[in-house]
GUFI-989628 format. One record per residue (C-alpha): x, y, z. Coordinates in pm, whole numbers, plus 32768, in hexadecimal, padded with zeros to 4 digits. Last residue first. Layout:
// residues N
XYZ ...
This chain:
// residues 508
92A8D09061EC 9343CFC16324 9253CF91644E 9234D0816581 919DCFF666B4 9191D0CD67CF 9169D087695F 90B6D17B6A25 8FA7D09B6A92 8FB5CFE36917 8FCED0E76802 8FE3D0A6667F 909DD18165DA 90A1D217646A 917ED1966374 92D9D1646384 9421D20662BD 9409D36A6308 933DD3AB6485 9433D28764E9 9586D3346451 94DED469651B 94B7D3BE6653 961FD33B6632 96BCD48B65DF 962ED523670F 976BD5A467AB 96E8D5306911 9714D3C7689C 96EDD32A69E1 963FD4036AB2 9555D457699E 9553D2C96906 9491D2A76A8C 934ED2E46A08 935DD19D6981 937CD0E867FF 9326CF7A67BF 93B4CF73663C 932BCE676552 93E7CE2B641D 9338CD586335 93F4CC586248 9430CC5560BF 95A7CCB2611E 9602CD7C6252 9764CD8D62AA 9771CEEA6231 9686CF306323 972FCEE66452 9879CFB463DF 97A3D0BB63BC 96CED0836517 9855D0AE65A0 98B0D1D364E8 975BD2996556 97B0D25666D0 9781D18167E2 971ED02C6753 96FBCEC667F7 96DECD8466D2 95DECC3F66E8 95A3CB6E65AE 9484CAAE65B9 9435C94465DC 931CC96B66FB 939AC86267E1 9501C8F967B2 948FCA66679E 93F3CA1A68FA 92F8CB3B6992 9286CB796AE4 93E6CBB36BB6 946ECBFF6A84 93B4CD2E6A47 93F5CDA36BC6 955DCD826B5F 9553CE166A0A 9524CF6C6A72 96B6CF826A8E 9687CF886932 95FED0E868F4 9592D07767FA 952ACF2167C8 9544CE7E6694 949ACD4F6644 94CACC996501 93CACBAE6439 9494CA8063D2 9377C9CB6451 923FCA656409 91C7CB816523 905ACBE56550 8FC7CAF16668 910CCAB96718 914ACC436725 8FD4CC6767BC 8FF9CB8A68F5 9151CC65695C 908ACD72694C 8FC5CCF06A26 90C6CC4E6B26 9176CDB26ABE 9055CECB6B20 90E3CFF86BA4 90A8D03E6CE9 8F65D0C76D99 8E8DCFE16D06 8CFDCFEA6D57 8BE3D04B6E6C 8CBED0226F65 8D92D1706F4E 8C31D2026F1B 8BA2D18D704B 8C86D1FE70FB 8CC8D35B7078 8B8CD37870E3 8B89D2E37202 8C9CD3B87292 8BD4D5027334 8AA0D43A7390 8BA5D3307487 8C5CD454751C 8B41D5317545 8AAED40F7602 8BEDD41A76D6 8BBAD559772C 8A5FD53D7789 8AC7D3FC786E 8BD5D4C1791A 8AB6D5D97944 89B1D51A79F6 8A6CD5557B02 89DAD6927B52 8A5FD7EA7BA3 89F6D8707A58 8AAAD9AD7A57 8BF3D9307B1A 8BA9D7C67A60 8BDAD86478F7 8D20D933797B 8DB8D7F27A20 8D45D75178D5 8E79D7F27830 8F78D6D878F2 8F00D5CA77C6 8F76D6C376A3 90F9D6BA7745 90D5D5327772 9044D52375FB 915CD5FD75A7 929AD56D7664 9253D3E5760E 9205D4727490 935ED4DE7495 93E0D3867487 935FD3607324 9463D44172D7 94FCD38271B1 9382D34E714B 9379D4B470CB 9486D4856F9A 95DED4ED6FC0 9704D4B06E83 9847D5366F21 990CD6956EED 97E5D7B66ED7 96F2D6E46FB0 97FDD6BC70A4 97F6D81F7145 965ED7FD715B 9681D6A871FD 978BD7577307 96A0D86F734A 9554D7A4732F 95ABD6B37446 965ED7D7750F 954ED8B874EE 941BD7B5757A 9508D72B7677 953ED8647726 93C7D905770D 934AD7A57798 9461D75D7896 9468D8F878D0 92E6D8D47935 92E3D7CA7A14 9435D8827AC9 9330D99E7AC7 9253D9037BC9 90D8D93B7BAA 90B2DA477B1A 91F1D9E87A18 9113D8A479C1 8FCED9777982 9095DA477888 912DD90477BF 8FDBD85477F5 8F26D99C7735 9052D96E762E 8FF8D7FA75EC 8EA0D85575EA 8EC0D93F74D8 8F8FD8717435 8EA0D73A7445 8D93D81C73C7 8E7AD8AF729C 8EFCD74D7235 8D9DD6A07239 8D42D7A97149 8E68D771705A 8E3ED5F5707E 8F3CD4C77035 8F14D46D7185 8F7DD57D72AF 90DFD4D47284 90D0D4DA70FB 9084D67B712D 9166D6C8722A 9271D617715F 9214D6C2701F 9238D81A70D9 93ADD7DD7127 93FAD73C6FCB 9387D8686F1C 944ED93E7044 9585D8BD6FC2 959ED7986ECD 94DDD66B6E6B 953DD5026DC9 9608D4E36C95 973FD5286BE9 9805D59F6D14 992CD6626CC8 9A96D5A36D0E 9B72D5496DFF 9A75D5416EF2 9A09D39E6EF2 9B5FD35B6EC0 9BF9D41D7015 9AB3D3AD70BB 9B2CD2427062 9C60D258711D 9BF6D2C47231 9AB4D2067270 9BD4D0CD722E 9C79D1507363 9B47D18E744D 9AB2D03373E9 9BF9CFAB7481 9BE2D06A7593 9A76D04075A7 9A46CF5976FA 9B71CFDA77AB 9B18D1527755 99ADD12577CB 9A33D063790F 9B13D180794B 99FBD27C7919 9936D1E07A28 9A62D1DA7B16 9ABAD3497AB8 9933D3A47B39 9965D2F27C90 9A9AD3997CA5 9A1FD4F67C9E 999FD4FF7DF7 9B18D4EB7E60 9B82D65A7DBA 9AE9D6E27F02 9A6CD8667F18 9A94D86C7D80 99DAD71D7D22 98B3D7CB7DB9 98DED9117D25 98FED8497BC2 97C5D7517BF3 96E8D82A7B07 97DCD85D79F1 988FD70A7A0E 975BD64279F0 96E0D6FE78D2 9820D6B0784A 9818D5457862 96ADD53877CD 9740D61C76AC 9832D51D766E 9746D4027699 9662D48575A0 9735D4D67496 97FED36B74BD 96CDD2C87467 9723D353732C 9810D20F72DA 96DCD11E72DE 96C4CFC273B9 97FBCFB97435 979DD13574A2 9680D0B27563 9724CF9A7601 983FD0BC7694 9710D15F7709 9674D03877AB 97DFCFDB787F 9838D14978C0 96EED190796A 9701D0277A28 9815D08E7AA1 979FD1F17AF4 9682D1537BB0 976CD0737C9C 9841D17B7CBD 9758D2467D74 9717D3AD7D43 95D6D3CF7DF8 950BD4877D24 95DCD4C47BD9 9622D34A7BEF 948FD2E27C00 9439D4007ABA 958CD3337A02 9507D1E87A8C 93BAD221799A 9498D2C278AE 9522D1887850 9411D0C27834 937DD1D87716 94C7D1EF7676 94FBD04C7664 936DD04B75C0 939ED16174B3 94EAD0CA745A 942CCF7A740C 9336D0307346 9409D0D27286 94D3CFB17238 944DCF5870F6 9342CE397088 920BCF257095 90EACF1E7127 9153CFA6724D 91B7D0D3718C 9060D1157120 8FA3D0D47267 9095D1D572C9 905BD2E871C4 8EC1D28B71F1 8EC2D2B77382 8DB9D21B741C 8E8AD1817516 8F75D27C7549 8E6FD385759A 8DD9D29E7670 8F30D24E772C 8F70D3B37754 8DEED3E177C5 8E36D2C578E6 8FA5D34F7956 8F33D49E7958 8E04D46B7A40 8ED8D3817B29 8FD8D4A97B7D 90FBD5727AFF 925AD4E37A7D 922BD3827B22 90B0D3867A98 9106D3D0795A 923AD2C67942 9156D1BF79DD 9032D21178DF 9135D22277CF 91BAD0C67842 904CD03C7810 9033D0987687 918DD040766A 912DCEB07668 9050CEE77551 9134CF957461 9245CE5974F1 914DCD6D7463 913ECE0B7332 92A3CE2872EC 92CBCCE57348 91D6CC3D725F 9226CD1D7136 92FBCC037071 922CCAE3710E 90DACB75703D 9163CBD66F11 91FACA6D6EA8 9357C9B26F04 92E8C89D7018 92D8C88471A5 948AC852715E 9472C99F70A8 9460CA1A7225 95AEC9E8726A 963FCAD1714F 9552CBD371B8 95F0CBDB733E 9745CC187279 96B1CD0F7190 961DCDD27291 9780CDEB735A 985DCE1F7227 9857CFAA721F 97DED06E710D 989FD0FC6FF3 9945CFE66F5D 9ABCD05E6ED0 9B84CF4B6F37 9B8FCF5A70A1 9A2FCEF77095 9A29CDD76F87 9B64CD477059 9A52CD19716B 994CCC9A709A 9A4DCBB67024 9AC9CB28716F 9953CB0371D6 9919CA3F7079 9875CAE96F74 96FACA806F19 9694CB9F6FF5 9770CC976F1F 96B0CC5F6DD5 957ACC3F6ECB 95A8CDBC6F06 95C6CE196DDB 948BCD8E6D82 941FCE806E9F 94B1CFBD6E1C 9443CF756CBA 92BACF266D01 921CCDBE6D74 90FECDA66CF1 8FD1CE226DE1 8EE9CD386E9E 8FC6CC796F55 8F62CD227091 8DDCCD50702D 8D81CD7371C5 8EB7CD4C7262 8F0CCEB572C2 8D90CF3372E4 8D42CE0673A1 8E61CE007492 8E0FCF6D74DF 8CACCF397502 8D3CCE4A7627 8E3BCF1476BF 8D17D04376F3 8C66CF45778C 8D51CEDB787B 8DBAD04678DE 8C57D09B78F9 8C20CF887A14 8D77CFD77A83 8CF9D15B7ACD 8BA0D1247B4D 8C49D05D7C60 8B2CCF587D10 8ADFCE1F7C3A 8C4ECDDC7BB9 8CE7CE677CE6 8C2CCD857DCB 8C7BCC497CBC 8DFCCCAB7CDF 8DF9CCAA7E35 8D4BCB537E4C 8E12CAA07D64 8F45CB227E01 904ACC2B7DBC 909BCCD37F08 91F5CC517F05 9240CD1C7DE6 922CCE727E84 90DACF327ECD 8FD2CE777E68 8ED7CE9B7F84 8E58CFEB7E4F 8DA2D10B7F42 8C25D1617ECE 8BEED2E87F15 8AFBD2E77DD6 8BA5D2137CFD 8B97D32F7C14 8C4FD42C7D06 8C52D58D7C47 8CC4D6607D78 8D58D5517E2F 8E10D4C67D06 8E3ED63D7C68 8F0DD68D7D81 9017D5A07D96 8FA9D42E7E2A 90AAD3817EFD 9042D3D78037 8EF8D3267FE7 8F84D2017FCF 9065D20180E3 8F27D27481C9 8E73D129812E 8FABD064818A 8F8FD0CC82FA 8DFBD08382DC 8E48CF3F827D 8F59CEFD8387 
């Protein structure tokens, strides 16, 4: 029976697992659920080269995304955040049909977690957890699309990845997309295999949590459905029947998101109806993507695109659907996000998701390292490339704030201000994450939001023998973009003070 389960095993493995075997010819006696024992689990734990790595590349993960959680202040997108935690769920919901740009799911789950307290720490808790959790689903996903070696150096690269440690660190949804995309396309590689309906359920049922979680989930998915239909098209053409399977999964998507779906509509009528006045447009936006995803690093970009495009090649060698999934979902994500730059605000951590396609893409290029080395030795050399290539930027996104800084900010307001003292912020959406630190109540100061050079006039007219302070941020571009606020500042204040990217300007 052993050595029955052993041949299983080993019919299982593509090419580069018996090739490039780590374990060494070892064969997993887990092979469904009903192996899982205590013994099993401790022969796998002392024998497979590849779960042993797995754990500990899950572990540094878990330390790099916890380690110094709370750490930062809270910035503008996350204080915004707890303004729609502390909703109700009804509210949230309304919040979304109403004009809120990002789907209720993360602010639901974020709402239930103020009950472990309202600080730093509990607001990014999930997001960082789930950041850990994906580093194992990428190994499954990389292995389901091409073998062990993939899996492992995918999950490395995820791991020690600086744009991901970033976003996990960070009370947004990103994260939480990121994780329902990668479990998702684990089943997606499974359905394209054997077509089952279990595994396009379960398809439909992640990716339609994904897009709860962020509306440009639905970029991925799409172009994950058509991939699907461009490669399984001659099949679906001799009998129409094998396509059920893959209209079952999208049924359960539609179910799920219809009325996500409606409300996605409406909103992306609002969110184009006019210019963007911030974020990143055309091919600008295009390379600063590759270069946040390869972490934050010019050089890192250029090696990781280099081996992204040596994967792409090795991939078609090997079997050119491989390569049309990578080629095919590489165009289509920056095709439709290069279209939208020009009619919707996009930033690189919108396609966070594409990081699951590129570090899988960049994993399938040691196929060309191990054909000249032909040693194993070279999974481990990649993934020690991995770890020199991102400590760096590591080390220096650890080594002090990398958001602006209102709990200290916040600290230095109390010690200046009189009462009677106003506050002005500008733009005054900005307020949130300065309220979330800072009570003009406690404090006794006046507290007033500006957008433009009529509103900081009507603010200073009000002044008498009292200081105006106003807490100015990069952001009065994208909300003033005529520029006669900053120059109303530059006339009636002195010279700023600068906190972490925060300015202080006081009245003349």
């Amino acid at each position: 029976m052993a050595k029955k389960r052993e041949d299983q095993s080993r019919g299982k493995k593509s090419g580069g697992d018996r090739e490039c075997d780590l374990d060494g010819g070892y064969a997993s006696p887990i092979m469904t659920i009903r192996d899982l024992n205590v013994q099993n689990i401790r022969d796998v734990l002392s024998k497979s080269r590849y779960i042993q790595l797995l754990l500990s590349l899950t572990i540094v993960g878990l330390f790099l995304r916890f380690f110094n959680l709370g750490y930062n202040s809270l910035w503008l997108d996350e204080a915004s955040t707890h303004t729609f935690a502390i909703m109700s769920i009804p509210e949230i919901w309304e919040a979304t049909t109403g004009g809120e740009f990002n789907p209720p799911l993360f602010y639901w789950i974020e709402h239930f977690m103020l009950v472990f307290g309202n600080n730093e720490f509990v607001l990014r808790f999930v997001p960082a957890l789930l950041g850990v959790l994906t580093i194992p689903l990428v190994y499954y996903a990389g292995k389901e699309f091409m073998d062990r070696n993939v899996g492992i150096i995918a999950a490395a690269a995820f791991a020690f990845s600086p744009f991901l440690v970033f976003y996990s660190q960070e009370a947004r949804a990103y994260s939480m997309m990121l994780f329902f995309v990668a479990f998702a396309m684990i089943f997606y590689f499974r359905a394209m295999k054997n077509n089952e309906i279990r595994n396009w359920v379960l398809f439909g049922l992640l990716a339609a949590l994904a897009f709860w979680s962020h509306f440009y989930a639905l970029v991925i998915i799409g172009a994950l459905i058509l991939y699907a239909l461009a490669v399984q098209i001659l099949k679906y053409a001799k009998d129409v029947r094998n396509l059920v399977p893959m209209i079952i999964g999208w049924a359960v998507f539609a179910v799920i998101c219809l009325p996500l779906i409606v409300a996605t509509i409406q909103l992306f009528g609002s969110r184009t109806a006019s210019a963007p006045s911030f974020g990143l447009q055309g091919l600008t936006m295009i390379m600063k993507t590759f270069q946040q995803i390869a972490g934050f690093s010019d050089i890192a970009m250029y090696l990781l695109l280099l081996l992204f495009i040596i994967g792409i090649v090795q991939a078609f060698i090997l079997d050119k659907n491989k390569g049309l999934f990578l080629v095919l979902l590489t165009i289509l994500t920056f095709a439709i996000s290069y279209i939208l730059s020009f009619k919707m605000p996009m930033v690189p951590r919108y396609l966070i998701f594409f990081s699951i396609v590129f570090f899988i893409g960049i994993a399938v290029s040691y196929k060309l390292l191990y054909t000249l080395a032909k040693h194993p030795g070279v999974v481990y050399g990649f993934i020690a490339f991995l770890v020199v290539l991102n400590a760096p930027m590591l080390m220096d996104y650890y080594s002090g704030y990398s958001k602006g800084d209102w709990r200290g900010l916040s600290d230095k307001l109390q010690q200046v201000t009189n009462p009677g003292d106003f506050i002005v912020v500008v733009p005054g959406y900005v307020s949130q994450p300065l309220d979330y630190y800072y009570s003009n109540t406690t404090d006794k100061t006046e507290e007033y939001r500006a957008y433009t050079a009529k509103d900081l006039q009507e603010s200073y007219l009000r002044k008498t023998n009292n200081t105006i302070y106003y807490i100015v941020t990069g952001d009065i571009s994208s909300a003033n973009p005529d520029g006669d606020a900053l120059a109303w500042l530059k006339e009636h204040t002195t010279t700023p003070a600068q906190y972490t990217g925060i300015y202080i300007f006081t009245s003349a």
